[in-house]
N, C-alpha and C positions, 0 to 999 in steps of 0.2 A: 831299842836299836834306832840310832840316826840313819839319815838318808846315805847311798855311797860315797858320793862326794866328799862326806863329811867322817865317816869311818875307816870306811873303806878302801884299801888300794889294789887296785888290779895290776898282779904281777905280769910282766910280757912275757914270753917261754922264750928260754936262750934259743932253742935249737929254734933256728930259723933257715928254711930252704934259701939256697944261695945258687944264684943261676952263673952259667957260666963265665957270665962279663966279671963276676964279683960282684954283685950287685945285687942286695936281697929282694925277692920275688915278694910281690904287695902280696897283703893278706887277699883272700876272696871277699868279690861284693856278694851279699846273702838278699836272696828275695825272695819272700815269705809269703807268698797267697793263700787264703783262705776262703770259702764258700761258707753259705750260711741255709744250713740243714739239706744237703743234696745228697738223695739218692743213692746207696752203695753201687748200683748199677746202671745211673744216670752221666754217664761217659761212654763215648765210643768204645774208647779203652781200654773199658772193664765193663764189655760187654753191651751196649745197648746198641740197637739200628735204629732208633730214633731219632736220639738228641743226638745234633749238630754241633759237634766241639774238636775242629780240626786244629787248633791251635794246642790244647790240653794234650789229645792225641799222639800230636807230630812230640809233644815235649816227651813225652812217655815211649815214645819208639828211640830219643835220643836218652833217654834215663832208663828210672828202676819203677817199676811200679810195684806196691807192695798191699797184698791182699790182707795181711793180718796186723793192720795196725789200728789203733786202738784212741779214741780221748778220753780222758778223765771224767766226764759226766755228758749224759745225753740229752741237755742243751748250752745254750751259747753262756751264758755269763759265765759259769766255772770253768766251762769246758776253755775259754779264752783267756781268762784270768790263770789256768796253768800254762799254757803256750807261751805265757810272759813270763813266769815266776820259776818255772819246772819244777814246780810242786805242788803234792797233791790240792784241792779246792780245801780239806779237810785243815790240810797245816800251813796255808797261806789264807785261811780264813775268810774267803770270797767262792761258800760251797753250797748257797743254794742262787737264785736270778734276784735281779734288781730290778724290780719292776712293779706298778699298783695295779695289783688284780680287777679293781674297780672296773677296770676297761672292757674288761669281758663284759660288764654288767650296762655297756654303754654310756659310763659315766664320762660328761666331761667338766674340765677343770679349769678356774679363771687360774688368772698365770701366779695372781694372789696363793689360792689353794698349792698350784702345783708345786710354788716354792720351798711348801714344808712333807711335801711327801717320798714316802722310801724311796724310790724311784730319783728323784732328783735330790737328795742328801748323800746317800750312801755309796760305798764304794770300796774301791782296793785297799787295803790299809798300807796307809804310808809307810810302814816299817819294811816294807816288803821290795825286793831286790829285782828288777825286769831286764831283762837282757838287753834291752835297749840303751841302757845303762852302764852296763859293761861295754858294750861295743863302741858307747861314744869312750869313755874311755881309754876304749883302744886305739881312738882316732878316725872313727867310721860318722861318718855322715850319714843322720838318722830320719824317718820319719816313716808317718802312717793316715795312707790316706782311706777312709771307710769306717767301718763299723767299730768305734772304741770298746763299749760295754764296760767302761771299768769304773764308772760314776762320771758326774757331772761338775761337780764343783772345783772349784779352780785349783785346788790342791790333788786331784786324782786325775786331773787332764793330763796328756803324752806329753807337754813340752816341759812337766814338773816331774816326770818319769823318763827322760835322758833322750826322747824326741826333739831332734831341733828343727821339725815342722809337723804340721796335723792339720789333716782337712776333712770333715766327717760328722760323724753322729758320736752322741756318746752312751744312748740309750740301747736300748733292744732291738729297736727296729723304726721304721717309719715310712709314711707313703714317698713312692719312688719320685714323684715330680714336685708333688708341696714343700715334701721335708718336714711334714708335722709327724709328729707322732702323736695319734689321736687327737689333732686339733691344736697341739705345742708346739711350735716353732722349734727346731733341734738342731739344725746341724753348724757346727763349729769352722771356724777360721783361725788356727794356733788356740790362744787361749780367750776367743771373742765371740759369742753368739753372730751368727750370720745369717740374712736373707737372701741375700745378694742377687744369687744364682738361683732361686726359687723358680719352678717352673721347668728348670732340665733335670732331665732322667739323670738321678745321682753316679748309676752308672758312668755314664759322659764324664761326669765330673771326677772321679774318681781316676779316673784312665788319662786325663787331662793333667791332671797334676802329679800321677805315678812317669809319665811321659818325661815332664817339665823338669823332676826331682832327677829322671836319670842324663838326661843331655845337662841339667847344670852343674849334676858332681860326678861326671865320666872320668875325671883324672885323679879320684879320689876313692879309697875305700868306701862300699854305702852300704848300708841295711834299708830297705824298702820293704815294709810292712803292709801289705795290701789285703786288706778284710772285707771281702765285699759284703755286702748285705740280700743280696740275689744265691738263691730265688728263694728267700723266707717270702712269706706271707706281707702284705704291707699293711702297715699298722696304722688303719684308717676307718673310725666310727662307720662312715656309710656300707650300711650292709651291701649292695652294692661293686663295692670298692672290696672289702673287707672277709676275707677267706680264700685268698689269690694274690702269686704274686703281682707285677706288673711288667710290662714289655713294651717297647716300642711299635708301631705297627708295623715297619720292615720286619721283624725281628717274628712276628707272629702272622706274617703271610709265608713264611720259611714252613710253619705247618697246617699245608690246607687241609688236612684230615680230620682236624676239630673245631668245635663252633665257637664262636664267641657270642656264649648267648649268657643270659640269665634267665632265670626261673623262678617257680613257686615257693617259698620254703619259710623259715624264721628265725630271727634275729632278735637278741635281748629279749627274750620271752611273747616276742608278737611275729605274724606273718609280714613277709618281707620279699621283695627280689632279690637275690642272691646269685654270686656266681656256679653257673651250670659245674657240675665236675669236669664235661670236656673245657671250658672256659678257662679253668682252675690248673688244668695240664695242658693249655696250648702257653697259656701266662708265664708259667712255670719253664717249662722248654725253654720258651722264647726268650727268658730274661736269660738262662744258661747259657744259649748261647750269643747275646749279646757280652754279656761277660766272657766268654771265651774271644771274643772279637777285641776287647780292652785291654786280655790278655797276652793275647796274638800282636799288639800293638806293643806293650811292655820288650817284649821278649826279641820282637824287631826293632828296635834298638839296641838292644843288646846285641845285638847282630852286628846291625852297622856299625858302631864305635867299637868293633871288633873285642867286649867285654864276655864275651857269652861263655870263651873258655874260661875263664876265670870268675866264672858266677857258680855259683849254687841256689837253685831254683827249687824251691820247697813248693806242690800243693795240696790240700785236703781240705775235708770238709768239716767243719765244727762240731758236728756232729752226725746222726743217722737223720735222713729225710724223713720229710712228717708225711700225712695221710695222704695225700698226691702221688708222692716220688717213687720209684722203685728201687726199693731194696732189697732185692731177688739177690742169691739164693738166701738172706737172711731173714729171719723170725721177728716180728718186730718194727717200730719207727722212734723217728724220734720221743724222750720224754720215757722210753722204755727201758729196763735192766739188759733187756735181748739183745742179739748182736745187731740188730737194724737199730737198735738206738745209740751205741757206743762204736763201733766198729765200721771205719768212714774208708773210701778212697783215697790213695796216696801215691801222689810221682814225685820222684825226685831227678832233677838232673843235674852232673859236675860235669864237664867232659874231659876228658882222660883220668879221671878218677872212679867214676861210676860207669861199669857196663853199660852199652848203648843196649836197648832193647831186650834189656833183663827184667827177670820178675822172682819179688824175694817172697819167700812166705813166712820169712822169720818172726815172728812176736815181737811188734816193736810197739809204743807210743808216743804221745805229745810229750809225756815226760822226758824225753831224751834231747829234742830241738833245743834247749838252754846248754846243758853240757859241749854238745857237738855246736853250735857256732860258737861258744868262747874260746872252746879250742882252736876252729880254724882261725879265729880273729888273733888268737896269740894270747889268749886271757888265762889265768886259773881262775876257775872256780872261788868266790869269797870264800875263805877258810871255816868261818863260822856263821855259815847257812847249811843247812842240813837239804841235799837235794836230790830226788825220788826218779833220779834217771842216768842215763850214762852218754858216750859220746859214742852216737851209731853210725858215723861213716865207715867205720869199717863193716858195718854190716852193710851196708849197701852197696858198698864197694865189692861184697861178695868175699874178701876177705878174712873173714871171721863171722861165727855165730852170735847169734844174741843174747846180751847176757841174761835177758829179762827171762823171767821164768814162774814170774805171777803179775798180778791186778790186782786191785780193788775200787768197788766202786758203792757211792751209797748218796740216795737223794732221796730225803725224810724216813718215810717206812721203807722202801727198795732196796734192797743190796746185793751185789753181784761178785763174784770170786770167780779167777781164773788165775788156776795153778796148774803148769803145763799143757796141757791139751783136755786139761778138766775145766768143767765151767758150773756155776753154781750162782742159781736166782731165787732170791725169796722176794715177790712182790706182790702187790694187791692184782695184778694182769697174770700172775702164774708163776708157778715153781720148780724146780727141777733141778737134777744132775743131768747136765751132758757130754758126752765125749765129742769133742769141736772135729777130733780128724775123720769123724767119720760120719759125724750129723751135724754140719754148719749150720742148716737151718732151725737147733736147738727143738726138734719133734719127739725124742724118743725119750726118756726120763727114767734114768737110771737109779735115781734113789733106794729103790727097794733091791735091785741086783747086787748093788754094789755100797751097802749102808757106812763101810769104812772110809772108802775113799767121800760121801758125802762129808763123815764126821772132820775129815782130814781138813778137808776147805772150809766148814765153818769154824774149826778151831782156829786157822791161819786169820781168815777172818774174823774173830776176835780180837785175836792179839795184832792186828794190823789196829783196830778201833782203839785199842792200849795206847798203842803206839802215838797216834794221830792226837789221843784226848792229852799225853803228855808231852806233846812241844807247844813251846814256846805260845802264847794264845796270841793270836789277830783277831780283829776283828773284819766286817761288822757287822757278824750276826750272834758270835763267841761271847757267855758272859762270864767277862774276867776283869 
């Protein structure tokens, strides 16, 4: 398979709303935010008195917030590589992370080294279709500013996947003001290693340029692809530094309740100072809700150049928060089969499309975000891509149910199955059958009560693994 460009043609849909001048109605501009491992219950929201995120909040009293939605793997590299492809990690071939383990082990790498390792080689494979892609093709003004994750080399960067700007990282993660990741220079300018900016809180930057992206194409259809990188962990050797996000210090005088200390502990197998757990969750908070403040800025604009009715504001988190975070009432964090590592926070807002201050619980996931904006943009679906999701505005809309009615999910030995309100984990952290409508927190384990409906979900899950092993191969971890 060639790139779209070159295959591909995206059909426009005749039926086009026609407003009463006679003058067809622009498509919506689409803005996509993401979080990077937050909390099922780290929002006002959806429940916390903590964390400070009045902007998230306010968007969720004008949308839909939706408690049962779901991402494809329970961390960021698959989990984001489907957001773009709408398909599963399994059959768009970017289904475990891109990253050198080494790091845990305190390794670091002259730039010589770093240039031949997974990490900096590997990536989405080219054959593979992003939505970003489609919608410039529909005429939509593209870009993504924050956390790529889709590889590094200049053929996997956003502006050679239908981006016509990117400002960001392309890796997993990295310290919030250096912008190394583990001591590597990382973050991008379109398709150009940059320093530039080294020294501001990437947040800043991030917000700066989503700002810039929307007052320069307000009179044009846009996709705004916003990925933060907050509040992961920063990806920075000094122990120290390293097992906490990081925050501004406005941002962490917001919570005088915890210390910002460090302590006794160990690091790469020796004793070390490290950050305290309160340090770890005042870091944490405080990045969220700086992020919520970058956010809050986005969305005011959108305000003022009167686009807001005609936007669609997507947010969620990439996947289940790690050891920090809260993910009350769920089982689980990130890296997990359990619902605290797959099953994230979700707002959506359209206005006059989606109920203001609605809450769905319908069964939805990431796989559905590709269908549903090609539709509003005016797109079909490529005819011959096979795609693991449908178009859920009407469900949010409240207008109809959803069609989804299973899962699957599976990272190395782990696997997890959810068919209807059944859910089904074999992992090295624990196993079980559970009924979701009535034990969210995944406690009770029904296998031995109910041995058919187990058999029911691991058959389905088989024949999903069928499925998966015969399309079409991507790479690049697939040997084909």
């Amino acid at each position: 398979m060639f790139r779209l460009s070159s295959r591909i043609t995206v059909f426009v849909i005749a039926v086009i709303s026609i407003s009463h001048a006679g003058v067809a109605a622009p498509p919506p501009n689409i803005v996509l935010i993401v979080s990077d491992d937050q909390g099922y219950r780290d929002l006002g929201c959806f429940g916390s008195d903590e964390v400070k995120t009045p902007h998230l909040d306010q968007l969720a009293k004008q949308g839909v917030r939706c408690t049962d939605f779901y991402v494809t793997w329970p961390a960021c590299t698959p989990s984001r590589g489907s957001i773009l492809t709408g398909r599963y990690p399994q059959r768009n071939g970017l289904y475990d992370m891109i990253r050198n383990d080494v790091a845990d082990y305190g390794k670091t790498f002259t730039a010589e080294e770093y240039a031949v390792t997974p990490e900096r080689v590997l990536g989405m494979d080219v054959q593979e279709v992003m939505i970003s892609e489609v919608l410039k093709q529909s005429g939509y003004a593209t870009a993504v500013f924050g956390k790529w994750d889709g590889g590094q080399l200049r053929r996997f960067l956003p502006l050679q996947n239908g981006f016509d700007r990117y400002y960001g990282f392309a890796n997993t993660g990295i310290d919030y003001f250096t912008h190394e990741r583990y001591g590597v220079p990382s973050m991008f300018r379109d398709n150009q290693p940059t320093t530039a900016e080294q020294g501001t809180y990437c947040t800043y930057l991030f917000q700066t340029e989503a700002a810039r992206f929307v007052k320069e194409h307000k009179d044009q259809p846009f996709f705004l692809y916003l990925p933060f990188n907050a509040p992961h962990g920063a990806s920075n050797l000094d122990p120290k530094i390293r097992g906490a996000a990081q925050a501004p210090e406005r941002y962490k005088k917001m919570y005088p309740q915890y210390r910002d200390n460090l302590v006794k502990g160990k690091r790469y197998g020796q004793e070390a100072l490290v950050p305290s757990k309160q340090k770890a969750r005042l870091e944490y908070l405080a990045s969220i809700t700086c992020m919520d403040d970058a956010i809050g800025e986005v969305l005011g604009l959108l305000e003022e150049y009167e686009l807001a009715d005609n936007t669609l504001v997507i947010f969620f988190s990439d996947n289940g928060g790690s050891g920090i975070a809260d993910n009350s009432p769920l089982r689980g964090r990130k890296g997990l089969m359990f619902e605290g590592g797959i099953r994230v926070p979700f707002i959506a807002r359209y206005p006059g499309r989606i109920p203001a201050d609605s809450v769905s619980n319908e069964f939805l996931t990431a796989l559905e975000l590709f269908p549903m904006f090609a539709r509003l943009a005016g797109a079909k679906l490529p005819e011959d891509i096979v795609y693991d999701g449908f178009d859920m505005l009407p469900v949010l809309t409240g207008e109809k149910k959803s069609e989804r009615t299973e899962m699957f999910w599976e990272r190395r030995g782990d696997r997890a199955a959810r068919v209807g309100n059944y859910k089904w984990v074999q992992s090295q952290r624990g196993t079980g059958l559970y009924d979701l409508s009535s034990d969210i927190g995944e406690k009770h384990d029904l296998s031995a009560e109910n041995p058919e409906m187990l058999a029911q979900l691991q058959t389905r899950f088989a024949q999903w693994k069928k499925e998966m092993a015969a399309a079409e191969p991507r790479g690049p971890f697939r040997d084909f």
